[in-house]
FIRO-268809 format. One record per residue: residue number from 1; x, z, y of N, C-alpha, C, O in turn. Coordinates in steps of 0.1 Angstrom, whole numbers, plus 2048, in hexadecimal, padded with zeros to 3 digits. Each point is the difference from the previous one (the first is absolute). Layout:
REM FIRO-268809
NUM X Z Y X Z Y X Z Y X Z Y .
...
END
This chain:
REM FIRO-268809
1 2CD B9D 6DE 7F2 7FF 7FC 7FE 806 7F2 808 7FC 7F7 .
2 7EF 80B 808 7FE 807 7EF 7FC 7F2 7F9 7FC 7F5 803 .
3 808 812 7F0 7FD 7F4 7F7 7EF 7FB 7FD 7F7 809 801 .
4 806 7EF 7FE 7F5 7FC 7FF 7F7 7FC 7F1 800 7F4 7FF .
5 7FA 811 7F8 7FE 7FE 7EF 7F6 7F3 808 7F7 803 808 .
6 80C 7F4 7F6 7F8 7F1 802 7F9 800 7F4 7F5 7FD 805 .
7 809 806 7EF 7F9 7FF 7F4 7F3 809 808 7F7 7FB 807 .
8 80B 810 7F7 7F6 804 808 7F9 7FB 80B 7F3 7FE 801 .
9 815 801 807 7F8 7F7 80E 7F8 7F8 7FE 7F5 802 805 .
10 80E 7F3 7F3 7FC 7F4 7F8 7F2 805 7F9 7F6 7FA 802 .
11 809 810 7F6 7F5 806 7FA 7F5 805 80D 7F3 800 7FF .
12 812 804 809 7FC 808 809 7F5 7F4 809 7F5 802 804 .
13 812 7F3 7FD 7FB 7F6 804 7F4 7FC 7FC 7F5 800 806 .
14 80E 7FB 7F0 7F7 7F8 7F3 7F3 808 805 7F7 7FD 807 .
15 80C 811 7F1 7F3 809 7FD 7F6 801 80D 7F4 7FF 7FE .
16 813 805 810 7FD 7F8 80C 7F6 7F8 804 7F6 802 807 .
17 811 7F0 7F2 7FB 7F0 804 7F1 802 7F6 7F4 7FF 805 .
18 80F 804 7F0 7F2 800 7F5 7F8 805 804 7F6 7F9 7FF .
19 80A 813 807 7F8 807 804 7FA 801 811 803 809 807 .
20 7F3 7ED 800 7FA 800 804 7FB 80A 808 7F6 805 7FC .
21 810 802 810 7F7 80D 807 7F6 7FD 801 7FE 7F4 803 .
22 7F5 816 7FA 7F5 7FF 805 7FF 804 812 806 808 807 .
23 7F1 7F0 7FA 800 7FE 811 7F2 802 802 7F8 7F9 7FA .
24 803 816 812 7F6 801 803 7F8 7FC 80D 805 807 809 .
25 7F5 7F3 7FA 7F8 7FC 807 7F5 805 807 7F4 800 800 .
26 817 808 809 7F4 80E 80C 802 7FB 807 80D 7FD 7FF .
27 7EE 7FC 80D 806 7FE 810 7FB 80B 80A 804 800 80C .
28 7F3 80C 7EF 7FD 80A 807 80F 80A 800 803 806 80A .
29 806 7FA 7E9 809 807 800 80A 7FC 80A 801 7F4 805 .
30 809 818 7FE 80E 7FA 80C 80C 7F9 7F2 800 806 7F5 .
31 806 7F2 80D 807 7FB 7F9 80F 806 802 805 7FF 80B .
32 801 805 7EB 80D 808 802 806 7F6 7F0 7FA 7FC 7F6 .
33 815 805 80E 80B 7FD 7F5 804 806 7FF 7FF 807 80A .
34 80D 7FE 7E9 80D 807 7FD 806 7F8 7F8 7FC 7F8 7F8 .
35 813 80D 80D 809 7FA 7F2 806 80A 7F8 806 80A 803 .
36 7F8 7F1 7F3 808 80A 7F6 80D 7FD 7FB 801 7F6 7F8 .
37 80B 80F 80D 80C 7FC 800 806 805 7F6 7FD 80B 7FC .
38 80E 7EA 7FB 803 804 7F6 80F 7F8 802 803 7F4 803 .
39 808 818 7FB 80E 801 808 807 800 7F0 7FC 809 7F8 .
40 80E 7EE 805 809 802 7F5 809 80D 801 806 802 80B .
41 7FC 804 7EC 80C 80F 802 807 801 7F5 7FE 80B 7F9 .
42 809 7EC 804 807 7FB 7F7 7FF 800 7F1 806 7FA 7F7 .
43 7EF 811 808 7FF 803 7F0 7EE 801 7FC 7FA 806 7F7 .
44 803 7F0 815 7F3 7FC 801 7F6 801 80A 806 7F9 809 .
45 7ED 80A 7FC 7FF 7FD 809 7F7 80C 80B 7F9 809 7FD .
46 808 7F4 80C 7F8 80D 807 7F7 7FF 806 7FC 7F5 7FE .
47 7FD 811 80C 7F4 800 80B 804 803 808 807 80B 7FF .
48 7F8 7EE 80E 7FE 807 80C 7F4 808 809 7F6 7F9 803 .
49 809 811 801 7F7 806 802 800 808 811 80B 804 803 .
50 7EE 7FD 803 800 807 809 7FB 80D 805 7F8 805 7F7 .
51 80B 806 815 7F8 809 803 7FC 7FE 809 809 7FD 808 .
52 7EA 802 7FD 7FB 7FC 80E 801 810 80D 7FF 80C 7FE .
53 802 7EF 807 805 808 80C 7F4 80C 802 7F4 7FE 801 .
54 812 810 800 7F7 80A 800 7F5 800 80A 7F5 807 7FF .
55 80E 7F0 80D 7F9 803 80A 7F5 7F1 801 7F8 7FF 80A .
56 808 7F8 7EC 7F3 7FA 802 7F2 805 7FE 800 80C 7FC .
57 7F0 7ED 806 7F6 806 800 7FB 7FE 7F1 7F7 806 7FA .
58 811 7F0 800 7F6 802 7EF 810 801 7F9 80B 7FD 805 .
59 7F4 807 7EF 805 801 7F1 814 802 80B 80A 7FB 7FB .
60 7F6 80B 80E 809 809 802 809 804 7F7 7F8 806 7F8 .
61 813 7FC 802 808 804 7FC 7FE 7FC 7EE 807 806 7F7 .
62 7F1 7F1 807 802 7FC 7F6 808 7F4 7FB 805 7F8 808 .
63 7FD 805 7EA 80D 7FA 7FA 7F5 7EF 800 7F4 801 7FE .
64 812 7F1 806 7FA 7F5 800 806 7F6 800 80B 800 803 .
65 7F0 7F6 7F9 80D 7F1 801 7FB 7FA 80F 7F6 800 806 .
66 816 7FC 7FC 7FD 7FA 80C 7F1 7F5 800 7FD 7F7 7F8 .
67 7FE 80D 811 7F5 7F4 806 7F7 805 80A 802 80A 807 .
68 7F6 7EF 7F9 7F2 801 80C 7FA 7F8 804 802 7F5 7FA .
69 7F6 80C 812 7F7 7F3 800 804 7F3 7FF 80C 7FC 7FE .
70 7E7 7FB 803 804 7F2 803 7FC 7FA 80C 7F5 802 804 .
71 814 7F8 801 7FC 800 80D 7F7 7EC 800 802 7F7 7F8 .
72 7F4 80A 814 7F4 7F8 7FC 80F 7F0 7FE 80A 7FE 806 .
73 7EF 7FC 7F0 800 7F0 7FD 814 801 7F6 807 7F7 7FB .
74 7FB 81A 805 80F 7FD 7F8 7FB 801 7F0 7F6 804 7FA .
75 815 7F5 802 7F8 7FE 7F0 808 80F 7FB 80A 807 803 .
76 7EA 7FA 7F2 809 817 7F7 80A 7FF 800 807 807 807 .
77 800 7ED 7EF 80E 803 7FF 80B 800 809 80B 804 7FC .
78 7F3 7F8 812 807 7F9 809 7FE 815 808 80A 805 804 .
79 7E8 802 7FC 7FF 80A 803 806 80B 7F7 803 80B 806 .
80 800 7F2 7ED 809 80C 7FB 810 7FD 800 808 809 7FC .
81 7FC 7EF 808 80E 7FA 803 803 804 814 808 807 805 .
82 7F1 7F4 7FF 7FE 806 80E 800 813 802 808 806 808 .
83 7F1 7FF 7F0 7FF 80E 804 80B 804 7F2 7FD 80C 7FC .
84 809 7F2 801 80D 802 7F7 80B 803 806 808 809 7FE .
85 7F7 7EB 80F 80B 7FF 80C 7FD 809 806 808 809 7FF .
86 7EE 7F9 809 7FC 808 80F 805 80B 7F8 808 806 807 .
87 7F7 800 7EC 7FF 814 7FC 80E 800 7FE 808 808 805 .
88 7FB 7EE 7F3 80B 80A 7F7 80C 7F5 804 80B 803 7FC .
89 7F3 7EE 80A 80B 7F9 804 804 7F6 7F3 80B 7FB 800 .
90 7F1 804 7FA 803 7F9 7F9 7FB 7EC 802 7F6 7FA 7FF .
91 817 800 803 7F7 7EF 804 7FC 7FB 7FA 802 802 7F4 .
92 7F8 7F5 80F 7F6 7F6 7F5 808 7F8 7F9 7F9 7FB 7F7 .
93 815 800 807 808 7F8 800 806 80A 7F1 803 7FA 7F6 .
94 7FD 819 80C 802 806 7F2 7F7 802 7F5 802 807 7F6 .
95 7F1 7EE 80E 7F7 808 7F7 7F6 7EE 7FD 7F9 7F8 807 .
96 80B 809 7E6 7FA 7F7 7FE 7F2 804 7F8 800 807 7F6 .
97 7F5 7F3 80F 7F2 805 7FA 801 7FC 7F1 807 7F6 7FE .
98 7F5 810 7F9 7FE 7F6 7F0 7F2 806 7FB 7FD 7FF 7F5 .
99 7FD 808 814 7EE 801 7FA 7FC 80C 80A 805 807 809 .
100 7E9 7F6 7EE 7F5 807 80C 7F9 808 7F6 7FA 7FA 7F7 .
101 806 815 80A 7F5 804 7F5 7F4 800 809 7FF 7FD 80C .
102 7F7 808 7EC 7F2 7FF 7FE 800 80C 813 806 809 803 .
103 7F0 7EF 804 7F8 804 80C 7FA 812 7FD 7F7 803 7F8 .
104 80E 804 80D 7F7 810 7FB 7FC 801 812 806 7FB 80A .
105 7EC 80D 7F7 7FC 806 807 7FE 810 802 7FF 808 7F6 .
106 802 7FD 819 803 80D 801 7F5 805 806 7F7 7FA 805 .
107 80A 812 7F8 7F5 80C 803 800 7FE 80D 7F4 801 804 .
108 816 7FC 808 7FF 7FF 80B 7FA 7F2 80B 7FF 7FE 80C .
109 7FE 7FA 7E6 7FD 7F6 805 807 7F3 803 7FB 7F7 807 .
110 813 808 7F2 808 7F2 801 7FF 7F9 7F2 7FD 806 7F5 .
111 805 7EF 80D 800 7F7 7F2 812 7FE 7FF 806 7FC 80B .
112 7FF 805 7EC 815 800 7FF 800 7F5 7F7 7FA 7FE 7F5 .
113 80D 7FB 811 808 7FA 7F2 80B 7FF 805 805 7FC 80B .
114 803 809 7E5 80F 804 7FC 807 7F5 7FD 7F9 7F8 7F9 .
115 812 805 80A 80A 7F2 802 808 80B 7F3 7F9 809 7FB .
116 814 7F5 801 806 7FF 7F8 80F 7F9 804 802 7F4 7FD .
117 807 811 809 80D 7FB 807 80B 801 7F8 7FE 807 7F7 .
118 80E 7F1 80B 80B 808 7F9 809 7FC 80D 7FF 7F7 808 .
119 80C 817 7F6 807 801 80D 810 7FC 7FA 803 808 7F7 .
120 804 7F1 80B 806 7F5 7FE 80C 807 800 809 7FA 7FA .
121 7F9 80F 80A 80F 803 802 7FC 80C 80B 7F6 7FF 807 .
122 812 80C 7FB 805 80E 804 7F9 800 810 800 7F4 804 .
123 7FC 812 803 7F6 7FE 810 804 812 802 7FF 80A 7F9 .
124 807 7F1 816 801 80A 803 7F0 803 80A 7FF 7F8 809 .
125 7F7 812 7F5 7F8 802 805 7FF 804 811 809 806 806 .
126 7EE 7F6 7FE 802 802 80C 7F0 804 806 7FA 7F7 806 .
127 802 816 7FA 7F4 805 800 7F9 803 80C 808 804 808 .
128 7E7 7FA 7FD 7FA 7FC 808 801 80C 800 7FC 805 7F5 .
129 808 807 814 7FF 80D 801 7F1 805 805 7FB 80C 800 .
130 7FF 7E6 806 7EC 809 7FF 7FB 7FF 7F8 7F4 804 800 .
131 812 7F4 7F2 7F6 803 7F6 806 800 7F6 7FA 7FC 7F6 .
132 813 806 809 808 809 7F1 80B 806 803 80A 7FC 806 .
133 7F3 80F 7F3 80A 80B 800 80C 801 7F7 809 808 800 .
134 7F4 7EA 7F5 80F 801 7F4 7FC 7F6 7F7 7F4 7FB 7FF .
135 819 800 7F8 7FB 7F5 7FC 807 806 7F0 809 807 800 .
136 7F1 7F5 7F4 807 801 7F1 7FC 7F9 7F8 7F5 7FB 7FD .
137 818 807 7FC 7FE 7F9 7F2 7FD 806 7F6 803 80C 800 .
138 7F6 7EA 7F2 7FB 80A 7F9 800 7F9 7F3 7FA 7F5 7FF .
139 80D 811 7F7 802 7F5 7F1 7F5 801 7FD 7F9 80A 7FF .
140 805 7E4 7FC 7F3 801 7F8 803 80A 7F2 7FA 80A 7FD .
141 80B 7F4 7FF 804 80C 7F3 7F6 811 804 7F8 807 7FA .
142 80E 7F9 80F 7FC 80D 801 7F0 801 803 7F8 80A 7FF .
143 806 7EB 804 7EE 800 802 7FB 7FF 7F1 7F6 806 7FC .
144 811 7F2 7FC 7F7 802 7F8 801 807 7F5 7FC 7FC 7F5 .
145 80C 814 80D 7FB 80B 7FC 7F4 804 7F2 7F8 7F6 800 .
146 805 812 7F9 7FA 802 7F9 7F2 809 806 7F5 802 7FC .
147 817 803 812 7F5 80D 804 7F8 7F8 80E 7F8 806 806 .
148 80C 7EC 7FC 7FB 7FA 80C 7F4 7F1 7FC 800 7F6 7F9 .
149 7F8 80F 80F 7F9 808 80C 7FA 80A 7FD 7F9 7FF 7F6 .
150 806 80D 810 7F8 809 802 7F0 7FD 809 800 7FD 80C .
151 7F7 805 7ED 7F4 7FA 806 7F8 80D 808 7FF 80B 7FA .
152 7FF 7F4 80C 7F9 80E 808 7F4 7FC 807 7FF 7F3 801 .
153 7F8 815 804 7F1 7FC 809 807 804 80D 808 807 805 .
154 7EF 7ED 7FF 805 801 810 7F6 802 80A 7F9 7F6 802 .
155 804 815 806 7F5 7FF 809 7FF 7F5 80E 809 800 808 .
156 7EF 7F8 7F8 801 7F5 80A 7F1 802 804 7F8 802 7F6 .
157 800 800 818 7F6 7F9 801 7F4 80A 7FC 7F5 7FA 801 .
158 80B 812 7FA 7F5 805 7F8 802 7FC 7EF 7FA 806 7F8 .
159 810 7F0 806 7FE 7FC 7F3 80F 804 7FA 809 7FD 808 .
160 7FB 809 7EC 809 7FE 7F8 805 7F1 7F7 7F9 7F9 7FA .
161 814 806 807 805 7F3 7F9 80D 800 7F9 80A 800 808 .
162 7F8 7FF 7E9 80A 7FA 7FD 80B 7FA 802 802 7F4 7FF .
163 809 817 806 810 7F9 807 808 7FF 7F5 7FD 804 7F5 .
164 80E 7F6 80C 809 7FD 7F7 80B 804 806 803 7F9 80A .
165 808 813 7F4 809 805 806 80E 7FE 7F6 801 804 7F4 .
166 808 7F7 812 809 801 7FD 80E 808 806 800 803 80C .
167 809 800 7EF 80C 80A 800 80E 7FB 805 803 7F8 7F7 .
168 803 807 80E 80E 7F8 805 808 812 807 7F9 807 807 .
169 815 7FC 7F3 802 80B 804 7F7 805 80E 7F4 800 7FD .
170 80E 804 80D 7F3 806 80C 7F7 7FC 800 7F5 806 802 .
171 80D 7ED 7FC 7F3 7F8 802 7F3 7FE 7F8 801 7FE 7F4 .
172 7F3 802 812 7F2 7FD 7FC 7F9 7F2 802 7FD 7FD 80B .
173 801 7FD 7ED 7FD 7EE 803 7F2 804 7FC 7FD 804 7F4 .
174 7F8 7FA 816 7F5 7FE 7F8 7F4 7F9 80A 804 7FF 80C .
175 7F2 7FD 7F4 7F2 7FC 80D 802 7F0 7FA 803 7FD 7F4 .
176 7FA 7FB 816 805 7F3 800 80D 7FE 7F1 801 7FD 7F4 .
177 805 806 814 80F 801 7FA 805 7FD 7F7 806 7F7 7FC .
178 7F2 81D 7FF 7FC 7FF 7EF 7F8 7F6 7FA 801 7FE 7F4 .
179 7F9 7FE 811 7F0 7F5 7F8 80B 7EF 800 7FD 7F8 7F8 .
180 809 806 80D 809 7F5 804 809 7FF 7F4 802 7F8 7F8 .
181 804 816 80B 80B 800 7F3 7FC 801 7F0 807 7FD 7F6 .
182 7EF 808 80B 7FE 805 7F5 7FC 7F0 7F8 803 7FD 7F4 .
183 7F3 7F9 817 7FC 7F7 7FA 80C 7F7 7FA 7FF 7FC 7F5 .
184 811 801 816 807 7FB 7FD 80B 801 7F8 808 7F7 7FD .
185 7F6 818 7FD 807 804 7F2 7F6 7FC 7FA 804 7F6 7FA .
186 7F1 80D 803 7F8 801 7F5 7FC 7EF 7FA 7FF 7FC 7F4 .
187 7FF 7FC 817 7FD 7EF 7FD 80C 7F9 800 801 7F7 7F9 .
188 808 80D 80E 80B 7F3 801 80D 80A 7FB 803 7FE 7F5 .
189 804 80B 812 80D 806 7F8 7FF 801 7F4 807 7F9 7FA .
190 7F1 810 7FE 802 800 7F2 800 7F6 7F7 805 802 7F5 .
191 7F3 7EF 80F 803 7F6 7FD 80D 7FC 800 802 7F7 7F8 .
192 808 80C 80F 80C 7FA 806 80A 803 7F2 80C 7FD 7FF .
END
């Protein structure tokens, strides 16, 4: 098992607990979770991230943390620990929750809220081949970059919007994703 900086974890925690997600209150919206997985790699700590499968009908081949809906009467977090398992295999038994950021809603119409995991030790992945095509890790180090995020207009709808894109060698992190991560470096990692 990589080593684990507990000082940090511990900070990671705290900052967490203090902080209160804001929780929004749409019942018109579809309710979706994600977790944001955070894997020790021995000289600190990483993300896990996904590519969803080229051949679905929305956000196809883009980079995402595991999740998705909630299915009626399951509580969020119980839904982003559930769809953790079904994509990328990972059990509920490797993944201990320690917070919830703030509720964001999408252009498309879901209300998310982001869980906050740590993956306990080494998972050999084991991928829902209809809805992801690969699974990676990604140092937080490298996210937070001097040159990241790159903010660009995004056409959605008739309307342009504000993405936050980030860089991982091939890879492009940005939609959801981006808006997720950016909040979780920006409010809680750099605190750490």
């Amino acid at each position: 098992m990589p080593r684990v900086d507990h000082a940090a974890l511990a900070r990671l925690r705290a900052i967490l607990a203090a902080r209160p997600a804001i929780e929004i209150d749409a019942p018109k919206l579809k309710r979706a979770a994600v977790l944001i997985p955070l894997v020790p790699n021995g000289s600190g700590w990483s993300m896990l991230f996904s590519r969803r499968s080229a051949n679905l009908a929305a956000h196809s081949g883009q980079i995402a943390f595991p999740g998705g809906g909630v299915e009626a009467g399951e509580p969020l977090e119980a839904a982003a620990v559930r769809e953790a398992h079904e994509e990328v295999g990972i059990s509920s038994e490797r993944i201990e929750l320690i917070g919830r950021l703030d509720d964001l809603v999408t252009n498309s119409g879901f209300l998310v809220a982001p869980f906050v995991g740590i993956i306990d030790e080494r998972v050999d992945y084991v991928l829902q081949a209809s809805e992801v095509e690969e699974v990676f890790e990604v140092p937080i180090e490298a996210l937070l970059n001097a040159d990241q995020p790159e903010v660009r207009y995004v056409a959605f709808r008739g309307k342009n919007y504000p993405a936050y894109f980030y860089r991982y060698e091939r890879h492009e992190i940005w939609g959801l994703t981006g808006r997720i991560l950016k909040h979780f470096l920006d409010f809680v990692w750099r605190s750490v």
